[in-house]
Backbone as XML, in Angstrom:
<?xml version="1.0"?>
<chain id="A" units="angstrom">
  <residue number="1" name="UNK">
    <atom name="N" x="-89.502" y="-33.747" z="-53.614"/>
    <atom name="CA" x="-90.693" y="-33.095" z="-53.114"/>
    <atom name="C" x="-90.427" y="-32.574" z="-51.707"/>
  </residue>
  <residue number="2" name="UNK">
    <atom name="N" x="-90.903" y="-31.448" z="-51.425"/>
    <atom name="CA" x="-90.822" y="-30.765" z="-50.170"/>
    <atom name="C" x="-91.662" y="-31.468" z="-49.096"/>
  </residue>
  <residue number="3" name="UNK">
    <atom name="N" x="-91.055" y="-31.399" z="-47.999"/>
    <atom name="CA" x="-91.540" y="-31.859" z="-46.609"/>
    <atom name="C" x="-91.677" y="-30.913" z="-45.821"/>
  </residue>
  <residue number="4" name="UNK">
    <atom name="N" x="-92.893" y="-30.775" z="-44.892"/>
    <atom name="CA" x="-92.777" y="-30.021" z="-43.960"/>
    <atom name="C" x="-91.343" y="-29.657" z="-42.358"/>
  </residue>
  <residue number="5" name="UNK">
    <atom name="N" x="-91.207" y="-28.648" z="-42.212"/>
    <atom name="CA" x="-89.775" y="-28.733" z="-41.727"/>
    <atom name="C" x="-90.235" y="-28.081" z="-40.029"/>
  </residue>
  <residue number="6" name="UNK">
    <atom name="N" x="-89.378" y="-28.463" z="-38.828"/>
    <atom name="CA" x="-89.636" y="-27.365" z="-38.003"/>
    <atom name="C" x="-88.302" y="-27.909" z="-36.872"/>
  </residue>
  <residue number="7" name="UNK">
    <atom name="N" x="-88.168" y="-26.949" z="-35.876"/>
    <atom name="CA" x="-86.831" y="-27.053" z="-35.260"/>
    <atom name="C" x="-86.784" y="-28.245" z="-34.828"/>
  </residue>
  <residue number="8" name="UNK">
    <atom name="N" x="-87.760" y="-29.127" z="-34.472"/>
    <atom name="CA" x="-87.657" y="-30.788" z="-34.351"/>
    <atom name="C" x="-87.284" y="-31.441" z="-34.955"/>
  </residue>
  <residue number="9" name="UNK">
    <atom name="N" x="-87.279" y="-31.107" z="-36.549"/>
    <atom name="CA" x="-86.652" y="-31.860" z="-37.174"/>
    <atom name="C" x="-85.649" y="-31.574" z="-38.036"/>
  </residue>
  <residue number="10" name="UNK">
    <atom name="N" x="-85.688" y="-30.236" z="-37.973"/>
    <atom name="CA" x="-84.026" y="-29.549" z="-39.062"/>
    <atom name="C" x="-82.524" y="-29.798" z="-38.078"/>
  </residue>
  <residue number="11" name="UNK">
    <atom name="N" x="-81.695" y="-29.965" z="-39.298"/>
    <atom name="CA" x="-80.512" y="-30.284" z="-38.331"/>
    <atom name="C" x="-80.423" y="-28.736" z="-37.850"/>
  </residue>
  <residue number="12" name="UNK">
    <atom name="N" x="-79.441" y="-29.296" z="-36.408"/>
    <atom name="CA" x="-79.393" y="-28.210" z="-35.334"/>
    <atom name="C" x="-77.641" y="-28.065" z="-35.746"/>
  </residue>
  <residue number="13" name="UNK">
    <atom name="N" x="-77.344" y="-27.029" z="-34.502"/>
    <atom name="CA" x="-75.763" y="-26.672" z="-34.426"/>
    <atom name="C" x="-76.048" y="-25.481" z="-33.506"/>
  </residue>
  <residue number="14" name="UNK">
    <atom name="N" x="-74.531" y="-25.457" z="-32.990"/>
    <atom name="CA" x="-74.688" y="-24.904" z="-31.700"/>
    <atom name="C" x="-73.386" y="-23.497" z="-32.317"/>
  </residue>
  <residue number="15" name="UNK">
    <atom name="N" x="-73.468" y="-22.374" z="-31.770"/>
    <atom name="CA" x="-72.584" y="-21.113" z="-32.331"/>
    <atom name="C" x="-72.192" y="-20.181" z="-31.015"/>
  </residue>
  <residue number="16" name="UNK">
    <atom name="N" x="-70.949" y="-19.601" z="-31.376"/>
    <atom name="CA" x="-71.079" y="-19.058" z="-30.013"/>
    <atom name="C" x="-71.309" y="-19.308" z="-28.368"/>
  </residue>
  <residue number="17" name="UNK">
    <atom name="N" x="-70.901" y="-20.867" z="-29.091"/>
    <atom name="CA" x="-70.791" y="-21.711" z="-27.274"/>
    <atom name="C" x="-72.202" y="-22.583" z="-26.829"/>
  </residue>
  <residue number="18" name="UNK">
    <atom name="N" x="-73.119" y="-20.701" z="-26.871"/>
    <atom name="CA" x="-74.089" y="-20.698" z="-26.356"/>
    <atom name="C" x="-75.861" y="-20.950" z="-26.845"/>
  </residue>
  <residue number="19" name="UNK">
    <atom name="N" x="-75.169" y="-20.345" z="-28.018"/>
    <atom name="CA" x="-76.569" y="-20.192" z="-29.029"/>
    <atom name="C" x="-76.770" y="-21.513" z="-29.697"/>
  </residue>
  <residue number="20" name="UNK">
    <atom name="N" x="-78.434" y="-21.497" z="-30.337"/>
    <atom name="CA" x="-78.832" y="-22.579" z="-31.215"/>
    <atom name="C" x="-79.139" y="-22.316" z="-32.233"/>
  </residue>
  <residue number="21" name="UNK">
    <atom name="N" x="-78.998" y="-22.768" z="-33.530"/>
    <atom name="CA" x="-79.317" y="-22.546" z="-35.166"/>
    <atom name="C" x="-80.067" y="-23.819" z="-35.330"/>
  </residue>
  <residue number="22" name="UNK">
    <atom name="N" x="-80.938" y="-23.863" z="-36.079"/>
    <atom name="CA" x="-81.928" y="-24.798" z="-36.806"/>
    <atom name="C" x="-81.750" y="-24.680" z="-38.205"/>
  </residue>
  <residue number="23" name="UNK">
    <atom name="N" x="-81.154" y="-25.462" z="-39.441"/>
    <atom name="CA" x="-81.477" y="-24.992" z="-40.734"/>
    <atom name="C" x="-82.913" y="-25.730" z="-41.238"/>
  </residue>
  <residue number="24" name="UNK">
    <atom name="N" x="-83.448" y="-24.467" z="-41.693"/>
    <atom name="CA" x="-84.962" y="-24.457" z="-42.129"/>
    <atom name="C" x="-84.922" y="-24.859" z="-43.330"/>
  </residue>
  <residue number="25" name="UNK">
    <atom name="N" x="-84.401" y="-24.211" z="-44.295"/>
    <atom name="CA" x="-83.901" y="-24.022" z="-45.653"/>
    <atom name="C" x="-82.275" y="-24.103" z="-45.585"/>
  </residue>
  <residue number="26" name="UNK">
    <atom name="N" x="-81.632" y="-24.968" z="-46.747"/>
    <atom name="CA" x="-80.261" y="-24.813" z="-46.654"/>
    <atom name="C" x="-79.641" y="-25.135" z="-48.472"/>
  </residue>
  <residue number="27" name="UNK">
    <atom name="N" x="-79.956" y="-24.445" z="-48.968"/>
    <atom name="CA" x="-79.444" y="-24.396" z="-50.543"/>
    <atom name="C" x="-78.350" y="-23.935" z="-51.272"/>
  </residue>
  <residue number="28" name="UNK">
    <atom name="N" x="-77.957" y="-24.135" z="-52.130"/>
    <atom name="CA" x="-77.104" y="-23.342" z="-52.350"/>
    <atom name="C" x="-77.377" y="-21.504" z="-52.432"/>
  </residue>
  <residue number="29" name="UNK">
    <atom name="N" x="-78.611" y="-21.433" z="-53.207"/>
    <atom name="CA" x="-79.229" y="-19.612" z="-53.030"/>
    <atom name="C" x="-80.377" y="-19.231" z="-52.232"/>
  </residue>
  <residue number="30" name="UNK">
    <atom name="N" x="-80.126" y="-19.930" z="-50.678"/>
    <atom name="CA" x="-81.178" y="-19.659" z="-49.864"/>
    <atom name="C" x="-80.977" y="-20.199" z="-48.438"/>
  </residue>
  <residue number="31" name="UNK">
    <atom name="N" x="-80.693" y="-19.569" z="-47.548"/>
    <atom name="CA" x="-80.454" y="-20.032" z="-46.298"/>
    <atom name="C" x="-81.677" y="-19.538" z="-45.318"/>
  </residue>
  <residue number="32" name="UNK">
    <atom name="N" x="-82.561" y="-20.240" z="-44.610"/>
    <atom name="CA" x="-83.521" y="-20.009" z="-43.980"/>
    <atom name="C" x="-83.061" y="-20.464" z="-42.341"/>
  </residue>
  <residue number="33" name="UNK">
    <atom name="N" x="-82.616" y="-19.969" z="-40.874"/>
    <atom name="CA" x="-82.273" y="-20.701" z="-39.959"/>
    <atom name="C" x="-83.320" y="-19.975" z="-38.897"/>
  </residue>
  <residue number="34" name="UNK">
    <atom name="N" x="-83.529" y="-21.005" z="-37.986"/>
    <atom name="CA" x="-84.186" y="-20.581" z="-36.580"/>
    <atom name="C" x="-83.045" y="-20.354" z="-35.811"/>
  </residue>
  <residue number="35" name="UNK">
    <atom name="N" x="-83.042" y="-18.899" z="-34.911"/>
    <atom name="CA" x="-81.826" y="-19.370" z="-34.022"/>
    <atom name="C" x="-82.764" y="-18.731" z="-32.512"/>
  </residue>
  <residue number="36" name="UNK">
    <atom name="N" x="-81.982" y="-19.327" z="-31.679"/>
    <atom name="CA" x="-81.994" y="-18.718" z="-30.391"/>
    <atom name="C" x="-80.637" y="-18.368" z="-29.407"/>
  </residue>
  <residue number="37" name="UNK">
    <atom name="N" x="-81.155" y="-17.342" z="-29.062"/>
    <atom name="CA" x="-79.740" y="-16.736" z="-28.036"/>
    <atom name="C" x="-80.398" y="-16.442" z="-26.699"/>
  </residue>
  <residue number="38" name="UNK">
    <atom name="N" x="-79.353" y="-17.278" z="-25.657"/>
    <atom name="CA" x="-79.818" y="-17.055" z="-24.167"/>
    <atom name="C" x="-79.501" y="-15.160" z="-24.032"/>
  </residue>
  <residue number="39" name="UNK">
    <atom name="N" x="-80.130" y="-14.967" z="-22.658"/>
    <atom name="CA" x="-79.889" y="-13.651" z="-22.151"/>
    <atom name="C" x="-78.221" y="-13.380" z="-22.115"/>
  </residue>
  <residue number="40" name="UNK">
    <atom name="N" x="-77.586" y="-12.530" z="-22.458"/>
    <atom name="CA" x="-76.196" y="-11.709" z="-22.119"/>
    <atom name="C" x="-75.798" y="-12.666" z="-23.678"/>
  </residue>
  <residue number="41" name="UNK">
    <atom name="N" x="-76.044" y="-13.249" z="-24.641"/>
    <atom name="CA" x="-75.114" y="-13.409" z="-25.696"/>
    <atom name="C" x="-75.211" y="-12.687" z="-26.622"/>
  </residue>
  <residue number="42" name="UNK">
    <atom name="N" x="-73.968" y="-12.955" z="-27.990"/>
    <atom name="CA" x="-73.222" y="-11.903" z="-28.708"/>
    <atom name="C" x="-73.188" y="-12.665" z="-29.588"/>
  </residue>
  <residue number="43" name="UNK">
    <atom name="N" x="-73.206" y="-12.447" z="-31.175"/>
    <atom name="CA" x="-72.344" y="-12.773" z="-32.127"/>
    <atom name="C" x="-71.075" y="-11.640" z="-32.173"/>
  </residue>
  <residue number="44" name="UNK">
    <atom name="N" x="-69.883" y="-12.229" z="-32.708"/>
    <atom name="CA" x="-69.179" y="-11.699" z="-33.413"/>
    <atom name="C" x="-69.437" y="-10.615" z="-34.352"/>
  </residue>
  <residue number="45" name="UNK">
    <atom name="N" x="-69.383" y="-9.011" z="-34.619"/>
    <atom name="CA" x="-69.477" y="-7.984" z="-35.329"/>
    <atom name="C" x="-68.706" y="-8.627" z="-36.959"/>
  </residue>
  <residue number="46" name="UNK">
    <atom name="N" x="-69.367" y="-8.370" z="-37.818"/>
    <atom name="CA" x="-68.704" y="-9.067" z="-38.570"/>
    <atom name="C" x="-69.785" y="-8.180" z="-39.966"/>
  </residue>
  <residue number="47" name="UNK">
    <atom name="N" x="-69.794" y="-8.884" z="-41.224"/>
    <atom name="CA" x="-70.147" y="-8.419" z="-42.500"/>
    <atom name="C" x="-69.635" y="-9.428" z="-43.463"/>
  </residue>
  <residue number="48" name="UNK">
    <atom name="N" x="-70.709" y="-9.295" z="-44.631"/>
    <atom name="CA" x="-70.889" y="-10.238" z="-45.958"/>
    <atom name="C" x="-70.925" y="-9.646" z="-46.949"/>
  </residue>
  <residue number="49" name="UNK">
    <atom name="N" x="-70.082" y="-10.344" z="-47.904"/>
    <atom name="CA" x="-69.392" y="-10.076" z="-49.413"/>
    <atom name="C" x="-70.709" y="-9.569" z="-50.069"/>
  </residue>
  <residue number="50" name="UNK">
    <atom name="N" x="-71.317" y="-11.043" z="-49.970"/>
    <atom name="CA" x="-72.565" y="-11.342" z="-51.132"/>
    <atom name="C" x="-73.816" y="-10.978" z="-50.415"/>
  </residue>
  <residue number="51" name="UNK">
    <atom name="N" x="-74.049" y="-12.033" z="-48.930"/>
    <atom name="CA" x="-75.614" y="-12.298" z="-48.642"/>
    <atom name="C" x="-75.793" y="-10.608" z="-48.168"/>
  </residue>
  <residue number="52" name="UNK">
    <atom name="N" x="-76.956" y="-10.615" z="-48.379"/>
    <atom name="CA" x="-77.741" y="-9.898" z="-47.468"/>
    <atom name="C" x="-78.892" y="-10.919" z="-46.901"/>
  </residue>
  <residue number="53" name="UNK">
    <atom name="N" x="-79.471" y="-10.088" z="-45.964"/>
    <atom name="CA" x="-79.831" y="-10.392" z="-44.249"/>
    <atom name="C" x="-81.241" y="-10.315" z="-43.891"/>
  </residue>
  <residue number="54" name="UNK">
    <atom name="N" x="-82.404" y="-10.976" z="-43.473"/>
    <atom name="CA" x="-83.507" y="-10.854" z="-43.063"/>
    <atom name="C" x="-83.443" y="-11.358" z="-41.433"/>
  </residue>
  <residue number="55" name="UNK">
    <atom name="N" x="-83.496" y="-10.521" z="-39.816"/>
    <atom name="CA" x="-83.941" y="-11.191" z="-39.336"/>
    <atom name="C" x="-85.024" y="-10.751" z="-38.973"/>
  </residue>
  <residue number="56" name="UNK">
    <atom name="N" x="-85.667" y="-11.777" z="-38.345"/>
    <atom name="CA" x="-87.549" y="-11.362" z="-37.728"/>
    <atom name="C" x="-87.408" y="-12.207" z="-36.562"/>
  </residue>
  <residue number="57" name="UNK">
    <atom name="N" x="-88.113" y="-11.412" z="-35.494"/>
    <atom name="CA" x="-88.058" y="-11.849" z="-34.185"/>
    <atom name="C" x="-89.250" y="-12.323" z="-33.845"/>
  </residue>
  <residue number="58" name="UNK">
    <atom name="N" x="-88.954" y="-13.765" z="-33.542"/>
    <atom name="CA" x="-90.442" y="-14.745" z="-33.114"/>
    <atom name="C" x="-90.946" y="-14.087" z="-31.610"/>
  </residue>
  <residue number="59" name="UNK">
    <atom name="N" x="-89.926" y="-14.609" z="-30.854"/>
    <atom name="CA" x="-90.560" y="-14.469" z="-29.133"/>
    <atom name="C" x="-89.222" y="-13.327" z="-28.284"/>
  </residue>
  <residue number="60" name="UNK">
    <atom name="N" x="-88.564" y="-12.613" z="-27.805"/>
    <atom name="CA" x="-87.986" y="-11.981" z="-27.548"/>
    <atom name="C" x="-87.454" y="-10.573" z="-27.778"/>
  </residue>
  <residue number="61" name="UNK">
    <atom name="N" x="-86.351" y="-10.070" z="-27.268"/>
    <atom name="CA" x="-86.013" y="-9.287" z="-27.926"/>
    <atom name="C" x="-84.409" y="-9.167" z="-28.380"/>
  </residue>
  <residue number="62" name="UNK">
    <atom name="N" x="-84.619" y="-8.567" z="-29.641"/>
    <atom name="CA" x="-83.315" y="-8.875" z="-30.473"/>
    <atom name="C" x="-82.843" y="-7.402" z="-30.333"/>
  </residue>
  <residue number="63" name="UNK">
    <atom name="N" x="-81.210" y="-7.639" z="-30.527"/>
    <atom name="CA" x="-81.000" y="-6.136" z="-30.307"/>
    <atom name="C" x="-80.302" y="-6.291" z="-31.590"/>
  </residue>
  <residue number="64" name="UNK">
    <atom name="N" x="-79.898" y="-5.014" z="-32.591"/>
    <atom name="CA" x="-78.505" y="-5.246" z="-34.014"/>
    <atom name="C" x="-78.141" y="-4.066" z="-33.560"/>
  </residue>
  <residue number="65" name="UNK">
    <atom name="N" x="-76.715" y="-4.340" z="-34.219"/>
    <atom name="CA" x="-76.033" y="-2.842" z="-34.231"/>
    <atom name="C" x="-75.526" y="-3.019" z="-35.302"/>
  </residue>
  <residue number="66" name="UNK">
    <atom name="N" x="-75.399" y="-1.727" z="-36.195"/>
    <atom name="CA" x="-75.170" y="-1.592" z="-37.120"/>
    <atom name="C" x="-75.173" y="-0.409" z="-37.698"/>
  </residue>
  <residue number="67" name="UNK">
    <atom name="N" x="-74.336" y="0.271" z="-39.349"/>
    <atom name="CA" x="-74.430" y="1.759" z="-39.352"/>
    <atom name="C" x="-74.195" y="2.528" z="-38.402"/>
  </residue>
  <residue number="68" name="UNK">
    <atom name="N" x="-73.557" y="2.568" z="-37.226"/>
    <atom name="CA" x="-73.349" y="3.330" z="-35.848"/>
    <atom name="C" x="-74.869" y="3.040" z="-35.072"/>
  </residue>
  <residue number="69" name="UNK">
    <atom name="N" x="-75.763" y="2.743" z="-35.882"/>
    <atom name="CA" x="-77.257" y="2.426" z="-34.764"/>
    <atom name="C" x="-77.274" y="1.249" z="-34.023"/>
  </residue>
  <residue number="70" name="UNK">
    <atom name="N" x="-78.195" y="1.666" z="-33.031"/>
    <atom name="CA" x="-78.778" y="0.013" z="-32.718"/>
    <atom name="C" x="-80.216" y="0.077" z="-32.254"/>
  </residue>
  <residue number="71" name="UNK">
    <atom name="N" x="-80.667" y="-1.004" z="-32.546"/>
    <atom name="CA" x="-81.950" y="-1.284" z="-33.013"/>
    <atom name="C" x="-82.370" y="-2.407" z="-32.085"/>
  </residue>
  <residue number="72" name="UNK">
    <atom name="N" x="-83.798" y="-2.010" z="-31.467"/>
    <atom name="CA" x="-84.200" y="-2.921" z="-30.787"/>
    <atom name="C" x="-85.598" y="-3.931" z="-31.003"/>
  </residue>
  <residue number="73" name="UNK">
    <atom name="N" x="-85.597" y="-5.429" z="-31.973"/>
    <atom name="CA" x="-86.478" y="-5.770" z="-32.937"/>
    <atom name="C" x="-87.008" y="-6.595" z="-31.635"/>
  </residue>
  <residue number="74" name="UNK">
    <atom name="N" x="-88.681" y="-6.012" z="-31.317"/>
    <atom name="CA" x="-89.677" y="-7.332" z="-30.690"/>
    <atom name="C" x="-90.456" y="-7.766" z="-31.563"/>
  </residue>
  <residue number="75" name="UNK">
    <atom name="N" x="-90.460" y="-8.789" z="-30.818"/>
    <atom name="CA" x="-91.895" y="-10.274" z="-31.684"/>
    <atom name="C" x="-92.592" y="-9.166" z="-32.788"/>
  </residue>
  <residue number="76" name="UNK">
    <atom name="N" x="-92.491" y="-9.849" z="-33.865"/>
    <atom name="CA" x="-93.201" y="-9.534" z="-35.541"/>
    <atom name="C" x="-92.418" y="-8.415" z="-36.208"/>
  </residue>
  <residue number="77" name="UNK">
    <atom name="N" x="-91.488" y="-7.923" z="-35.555"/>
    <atom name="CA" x="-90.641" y="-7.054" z="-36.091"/>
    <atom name="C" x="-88.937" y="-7.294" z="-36.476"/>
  </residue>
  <residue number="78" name="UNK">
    <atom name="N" x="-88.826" y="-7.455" z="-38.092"/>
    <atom name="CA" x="-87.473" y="-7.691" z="-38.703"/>
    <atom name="C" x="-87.025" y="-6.509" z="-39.038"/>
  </residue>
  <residue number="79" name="UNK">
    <atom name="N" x="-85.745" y="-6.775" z="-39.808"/>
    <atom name="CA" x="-84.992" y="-5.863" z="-40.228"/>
    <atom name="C" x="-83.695" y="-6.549" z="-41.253"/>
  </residue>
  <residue number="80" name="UNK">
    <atom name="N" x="-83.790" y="-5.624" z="-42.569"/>
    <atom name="CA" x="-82.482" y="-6.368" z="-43.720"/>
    <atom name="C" x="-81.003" y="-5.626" z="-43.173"/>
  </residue>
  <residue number="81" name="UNK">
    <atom name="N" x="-80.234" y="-6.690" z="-43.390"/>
    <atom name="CA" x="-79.043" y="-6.043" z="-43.441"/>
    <atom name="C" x="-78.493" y="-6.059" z="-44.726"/>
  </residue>
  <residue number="82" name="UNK">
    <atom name="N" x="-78.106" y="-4.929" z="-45.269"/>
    <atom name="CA" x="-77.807" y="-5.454" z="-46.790"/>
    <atom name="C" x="-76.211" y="-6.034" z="-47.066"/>
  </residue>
  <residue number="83" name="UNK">
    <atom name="N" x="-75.108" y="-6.507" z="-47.880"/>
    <atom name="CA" x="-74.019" y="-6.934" z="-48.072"/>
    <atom name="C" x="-72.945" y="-6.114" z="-47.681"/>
  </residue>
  <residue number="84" name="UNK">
    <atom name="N" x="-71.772" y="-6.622" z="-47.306"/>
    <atom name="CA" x="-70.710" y="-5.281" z="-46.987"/>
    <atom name="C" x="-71.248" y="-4.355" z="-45.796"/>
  </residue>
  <residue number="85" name="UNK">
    <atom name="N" x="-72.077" y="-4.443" z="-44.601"/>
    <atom name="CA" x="-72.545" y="-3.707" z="-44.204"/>
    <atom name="C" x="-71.915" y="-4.482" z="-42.376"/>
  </residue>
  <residue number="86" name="UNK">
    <atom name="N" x="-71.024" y="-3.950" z="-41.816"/>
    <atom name="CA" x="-71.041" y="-4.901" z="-40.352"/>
    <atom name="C" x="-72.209" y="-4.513" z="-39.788"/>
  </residue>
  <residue number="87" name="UNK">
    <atom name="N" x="-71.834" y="-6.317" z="-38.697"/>
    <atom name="CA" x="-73.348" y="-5.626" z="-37.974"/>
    <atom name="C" x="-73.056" y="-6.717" z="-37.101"/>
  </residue>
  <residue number="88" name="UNK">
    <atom name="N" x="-73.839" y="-6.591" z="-35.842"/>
    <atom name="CA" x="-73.645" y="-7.228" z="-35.014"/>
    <atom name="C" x="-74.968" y="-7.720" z="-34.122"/>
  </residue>
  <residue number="89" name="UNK">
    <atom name="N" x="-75.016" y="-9.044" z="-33.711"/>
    <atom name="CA" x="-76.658" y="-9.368" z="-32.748"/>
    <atom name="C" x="-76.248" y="-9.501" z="-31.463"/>
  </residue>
  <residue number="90" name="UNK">
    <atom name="N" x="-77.038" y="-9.300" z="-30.305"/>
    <atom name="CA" x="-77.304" y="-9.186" z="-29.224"/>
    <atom name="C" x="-78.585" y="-9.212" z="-28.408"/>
  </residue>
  <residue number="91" name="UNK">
    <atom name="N" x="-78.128" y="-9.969" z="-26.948"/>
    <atom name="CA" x="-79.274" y="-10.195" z="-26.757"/>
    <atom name="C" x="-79.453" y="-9.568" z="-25.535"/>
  </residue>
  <residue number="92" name="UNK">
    <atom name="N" x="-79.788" y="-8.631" z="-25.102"/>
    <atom name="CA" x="-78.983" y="-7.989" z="-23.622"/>
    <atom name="C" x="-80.231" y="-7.658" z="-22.934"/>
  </residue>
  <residue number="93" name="UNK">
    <atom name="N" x="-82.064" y="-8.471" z="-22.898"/>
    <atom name="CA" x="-82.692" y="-8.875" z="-22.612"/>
    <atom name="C" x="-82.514" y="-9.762" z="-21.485"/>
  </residue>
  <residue number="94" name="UNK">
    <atom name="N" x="-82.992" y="-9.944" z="-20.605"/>
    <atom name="CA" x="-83.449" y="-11.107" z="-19.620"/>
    <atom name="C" x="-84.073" y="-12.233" z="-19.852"/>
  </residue>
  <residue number="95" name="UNK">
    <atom name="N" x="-84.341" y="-12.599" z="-20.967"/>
    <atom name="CA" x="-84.705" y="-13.762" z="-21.457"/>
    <atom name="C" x="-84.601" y="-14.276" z="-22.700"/>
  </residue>
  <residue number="96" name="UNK">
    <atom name="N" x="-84.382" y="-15.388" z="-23.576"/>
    <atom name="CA" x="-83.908" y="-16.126" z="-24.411"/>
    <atom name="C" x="-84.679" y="-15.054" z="-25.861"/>
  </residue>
  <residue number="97" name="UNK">
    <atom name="N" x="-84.390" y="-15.368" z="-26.589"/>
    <atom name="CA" x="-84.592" y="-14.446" z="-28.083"/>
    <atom name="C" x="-84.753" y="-15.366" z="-29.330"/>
  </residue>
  <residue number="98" name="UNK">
    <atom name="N" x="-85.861" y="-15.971" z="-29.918"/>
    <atom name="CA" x="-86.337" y="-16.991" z="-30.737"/>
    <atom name="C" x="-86.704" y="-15.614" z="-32.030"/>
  </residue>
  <residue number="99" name="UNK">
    <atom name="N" x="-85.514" y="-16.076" z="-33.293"/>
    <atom name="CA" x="-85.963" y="-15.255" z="-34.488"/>
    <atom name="C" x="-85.377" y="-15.945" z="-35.814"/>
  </residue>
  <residue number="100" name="UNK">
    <atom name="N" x="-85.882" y="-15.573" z="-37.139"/>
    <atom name="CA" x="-85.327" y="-16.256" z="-37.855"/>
    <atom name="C" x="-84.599" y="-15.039" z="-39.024"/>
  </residue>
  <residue number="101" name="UNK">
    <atom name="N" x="-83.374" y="-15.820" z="-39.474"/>
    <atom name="CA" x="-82.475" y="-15.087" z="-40.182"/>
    <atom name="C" x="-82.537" y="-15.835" z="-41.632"/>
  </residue>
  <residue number="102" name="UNK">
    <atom name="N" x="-82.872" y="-15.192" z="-42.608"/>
    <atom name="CA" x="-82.909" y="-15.437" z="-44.499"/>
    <atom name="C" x="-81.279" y="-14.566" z="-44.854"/>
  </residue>
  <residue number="103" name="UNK">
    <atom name="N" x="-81.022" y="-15.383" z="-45.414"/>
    <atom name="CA" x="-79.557" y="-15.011" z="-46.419"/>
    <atom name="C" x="-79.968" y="-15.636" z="-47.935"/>
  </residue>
  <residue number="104" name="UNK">
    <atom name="N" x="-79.597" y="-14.541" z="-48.309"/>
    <atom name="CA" x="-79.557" y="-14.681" z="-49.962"/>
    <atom name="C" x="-78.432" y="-14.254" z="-50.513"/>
  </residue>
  <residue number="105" name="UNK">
    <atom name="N" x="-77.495" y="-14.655" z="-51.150"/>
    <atom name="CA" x="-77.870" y="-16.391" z="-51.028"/>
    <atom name="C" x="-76.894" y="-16.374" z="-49.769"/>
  </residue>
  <residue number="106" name="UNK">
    <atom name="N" x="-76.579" y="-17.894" z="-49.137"/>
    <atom name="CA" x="-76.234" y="-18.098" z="-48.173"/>
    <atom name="C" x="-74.914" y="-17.674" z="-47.280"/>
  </residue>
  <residue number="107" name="UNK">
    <atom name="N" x="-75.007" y="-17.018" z="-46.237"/>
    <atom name="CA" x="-73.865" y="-16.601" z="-45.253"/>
    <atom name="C" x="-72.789" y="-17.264" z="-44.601"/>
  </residue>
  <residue number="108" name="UNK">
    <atom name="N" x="-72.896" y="-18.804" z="-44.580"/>
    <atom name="CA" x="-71.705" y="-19.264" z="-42.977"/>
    <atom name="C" x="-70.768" y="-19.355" z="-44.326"/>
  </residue>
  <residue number="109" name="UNK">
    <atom name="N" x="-69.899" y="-19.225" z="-45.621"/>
    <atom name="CA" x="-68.940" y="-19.232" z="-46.227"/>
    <atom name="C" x="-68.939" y="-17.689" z="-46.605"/>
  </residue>
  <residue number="110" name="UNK">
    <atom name="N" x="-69.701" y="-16.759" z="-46.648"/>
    <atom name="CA" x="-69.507" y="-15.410" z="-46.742"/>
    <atom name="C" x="-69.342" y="-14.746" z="-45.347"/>
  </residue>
  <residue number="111" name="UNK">
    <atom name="N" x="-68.502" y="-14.665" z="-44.331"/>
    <atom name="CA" x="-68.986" y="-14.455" z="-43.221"/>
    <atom name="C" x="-67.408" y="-13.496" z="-43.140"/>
  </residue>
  <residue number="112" name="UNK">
    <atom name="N" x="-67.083" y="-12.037" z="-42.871"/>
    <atom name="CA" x="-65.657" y="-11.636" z="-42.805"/>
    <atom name="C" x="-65.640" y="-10.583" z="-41.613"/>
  </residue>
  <residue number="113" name="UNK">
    <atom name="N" x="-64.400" y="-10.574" z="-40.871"/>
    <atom name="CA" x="-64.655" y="-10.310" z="-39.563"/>
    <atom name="C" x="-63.501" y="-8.839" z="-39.799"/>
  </residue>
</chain>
């Protein structure tokens, strides 16, 4: 039976040194994570076999690049990345960036740089 879940109590992990992940959801065909990224951090540019990508931005601002664009997502505003597609997050804001990322099915073993 399902329990209510929230970054207090999902296991955490730390990425990029700097950043924080929360898993919300963690299944085999469903990855749900909270993450946050301080001001000036980066993921790795990178792309997925299988998942495609939901993020939605809680409190900040998220930047993606991707397709040659880049895109600047504030609070209530997501965006899919679909499979095979690089892309890259950033946070190049002045303050921390709280959003959550859905993979279907799940990304940290589909992840190619």
């Amino acid at each position: 039976m399902s329990e209510p879940i929230s970054k207090d109590t999902a296991e955490h992990y730390v990425w990029g040194k700097v950043c924080d992940g929360w898993h919300l959801v963690r299944s085999s065909d469903l990855s749900v994570i909270e993450e946050c990224m301080p001001p000036g951090s980066e993921e790795q540019r990178h792309w997925h076999q299988r998942a495609r990508q939901f993020f939605y931005v809680l409190e900040g601002e998220l930047t993606m690049q991707f397709d040659g664009r880049t895109v600047a997502l504030k609070p209530q505003q997501g965006i899919e990345i679909a499979y095979g597609v690089p892309h890259q997050a950033k946070n190049v804001s002045g303050a921390d960036v709280r959003f959550i990322v859905i993979s279907q099915p799940p990304s940290h073993d589909d992840r190619q740089t």
